[in-house]
N, C-alpha and C positions, 0 to 999 in steps of 0.2 A: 383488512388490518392495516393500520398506520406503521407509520416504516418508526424503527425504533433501535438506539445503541446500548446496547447491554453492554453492562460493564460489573467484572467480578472479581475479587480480591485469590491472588496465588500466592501465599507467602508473602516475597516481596516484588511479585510481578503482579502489573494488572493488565485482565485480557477483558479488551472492548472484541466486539460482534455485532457487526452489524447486522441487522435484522430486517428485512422488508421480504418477505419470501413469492409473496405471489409476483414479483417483478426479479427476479434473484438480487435484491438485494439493489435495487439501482439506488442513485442517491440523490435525495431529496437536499433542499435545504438546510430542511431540519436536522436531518441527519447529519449533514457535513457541520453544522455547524456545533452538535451534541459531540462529534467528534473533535470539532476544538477545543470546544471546552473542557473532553476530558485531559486531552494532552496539555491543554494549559493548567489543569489541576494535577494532574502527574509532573510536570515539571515544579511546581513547589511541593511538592511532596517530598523530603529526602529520604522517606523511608519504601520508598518504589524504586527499583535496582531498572528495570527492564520494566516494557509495554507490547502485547502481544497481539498489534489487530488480527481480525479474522473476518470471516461472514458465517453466519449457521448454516451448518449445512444441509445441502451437499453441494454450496457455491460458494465462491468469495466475493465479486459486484459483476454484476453485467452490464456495469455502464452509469451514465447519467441518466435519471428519471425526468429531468425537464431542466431548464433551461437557465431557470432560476438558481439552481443551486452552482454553479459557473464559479461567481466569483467564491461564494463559500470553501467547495472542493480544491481551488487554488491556494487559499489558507492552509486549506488542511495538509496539503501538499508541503507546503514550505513549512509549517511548523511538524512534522515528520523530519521533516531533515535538520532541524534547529533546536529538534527538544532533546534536552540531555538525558534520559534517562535511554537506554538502547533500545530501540525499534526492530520488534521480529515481526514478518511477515507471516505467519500461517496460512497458504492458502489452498482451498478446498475446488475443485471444478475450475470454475468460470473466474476468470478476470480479464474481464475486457473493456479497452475504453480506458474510464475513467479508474476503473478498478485496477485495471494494470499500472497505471500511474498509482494508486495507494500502493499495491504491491512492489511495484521498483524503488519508490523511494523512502523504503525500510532499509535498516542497518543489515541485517540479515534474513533471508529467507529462508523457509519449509516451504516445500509443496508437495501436495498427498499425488500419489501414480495419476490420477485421473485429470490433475491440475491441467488447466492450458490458456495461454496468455495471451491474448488476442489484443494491438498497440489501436487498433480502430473503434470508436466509439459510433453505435447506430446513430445518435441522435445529432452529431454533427461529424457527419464520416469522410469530411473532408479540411476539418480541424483538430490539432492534437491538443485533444482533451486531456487537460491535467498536466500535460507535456510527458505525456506516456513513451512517445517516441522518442522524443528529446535525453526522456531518462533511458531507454532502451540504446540509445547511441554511446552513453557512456559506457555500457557493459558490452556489448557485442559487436562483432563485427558489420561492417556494412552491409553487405550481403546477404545476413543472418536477419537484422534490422526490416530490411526491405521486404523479407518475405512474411514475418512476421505485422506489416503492415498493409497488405495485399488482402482484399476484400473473400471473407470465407477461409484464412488463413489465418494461422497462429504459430506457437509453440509449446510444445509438448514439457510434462515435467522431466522425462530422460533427458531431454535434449538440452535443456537450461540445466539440468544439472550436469551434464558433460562439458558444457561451455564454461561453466563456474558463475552463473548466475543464483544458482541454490545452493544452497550449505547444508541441505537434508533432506532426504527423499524417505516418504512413509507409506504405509499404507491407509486408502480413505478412512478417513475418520479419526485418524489418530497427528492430524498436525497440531492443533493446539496444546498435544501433550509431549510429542516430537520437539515444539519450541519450548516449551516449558523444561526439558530433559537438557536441550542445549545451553537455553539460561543460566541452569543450575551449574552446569557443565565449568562455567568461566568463573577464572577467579575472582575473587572481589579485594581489593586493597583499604581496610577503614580510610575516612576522610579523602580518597581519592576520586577524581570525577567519575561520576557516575557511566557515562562513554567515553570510553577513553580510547576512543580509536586511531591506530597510524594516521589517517586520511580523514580526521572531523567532517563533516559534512554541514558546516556552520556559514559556509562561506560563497552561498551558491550564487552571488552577483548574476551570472547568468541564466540561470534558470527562473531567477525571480522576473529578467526582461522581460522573457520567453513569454512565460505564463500572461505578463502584463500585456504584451504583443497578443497574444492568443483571446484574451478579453474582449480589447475594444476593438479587435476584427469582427470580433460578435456581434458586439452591440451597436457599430455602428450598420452590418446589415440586418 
């Protein structure tokens, strides 16, 4: 089965899903790039309040699929952080790698009990894919960081959510309804920005280096 982003109207939220299941969800070109394209359709939308990635479960991504989809999943990364409408993570199992970078660089997260967030990608496990680490450095501490980047190591959905990495702990199965309860949950202001966060995340000069740096480390080996 070809990997594939569902994407389904809630009200005024739309929940994309990624879909590749026999690989849990890793990410193809295609895919990274099906997900620009929706977040760049949902950013002219003004009648989309909120966007709820996910992966179907009982994963959220295990990674990058190949090699190619690199500089793709780097878009998709910065336009997560740049697109107005608010960005919920919902995640299900697995994100690792490249998936932990889509999941950190959501405005807020859910993670179902069984979540676990692993910052090392198999496919190049001695480059930070997606800047998954990078984005793990602004949230937790050093120490918390390092072990979380330690081969066969991760972290747990209790433990992110004691650290205040997560905004919602569920039970499996129920995050995409768990964000969608939170969405609902925020006020809304007519004609107000649509993210109207203390700390916008519009402004990531540095991450966008990072990412660039992370590229042509690649491709020139």
């Amino acid at each position: 089965m070809s990997a594939e982003l569902r994407a389904e109207r809630q009200g005024d939220s739309l929940v994309l899903s990624l879909h590749h299941p026999e690989t849990r969800h890793a990410l193809t070109a295609a895919l990274c790039a099906a997900a620009l394209e929706a977040l760049t359709t949902a950013q002219r939308d003004t009648d989309i309040r909120a966007v709820v990635l996910t992966g179907t479960a009982p994963h959220f991504c295990s990674g990058l699929h190949d090699l190619d989809a690199l500089e793709a999943l780097h878009d998709c990364i910065l336009a997560l952080r740049d697109c107005e409408p608010l960005i919920v993570g919902a995640v299900e199992g697995l994100a690792r790698g490249a998936g932990a970078a889509l999941a950190l660089a959501c405005d807020l997260l859910v993670l179902a009990e069984d979540a676990q967030v692993q910052l090392i990608d198999p496919l190049l496990p001695n480059r930070d894919v997606g800047g998954a680490q990078w984005l793990a450095a602004q949230l937790l501490p050093r120490p918390v960081c390092n072990e979380a980047a330690l081969p066969g190591l991760g972290l747990g959905a209790a433990r992110l959510h004691q650290l205040g990495v997560a905004n919602r702990l569920c039970p499996p199965g129920l995050s995409v309804q768990t964000a969608l309860r939170l969405i609902d949950g925020i006020g809304h202001t007519p004609n107000a920005p649509r993210k109207n966060l203390p700390n916008p995340r519009n402004a990531d000069g540095d991450l966008h280096r990072h990412l660039s740096a992370q590229h042509h480390t690649v491709t020139r080996d």
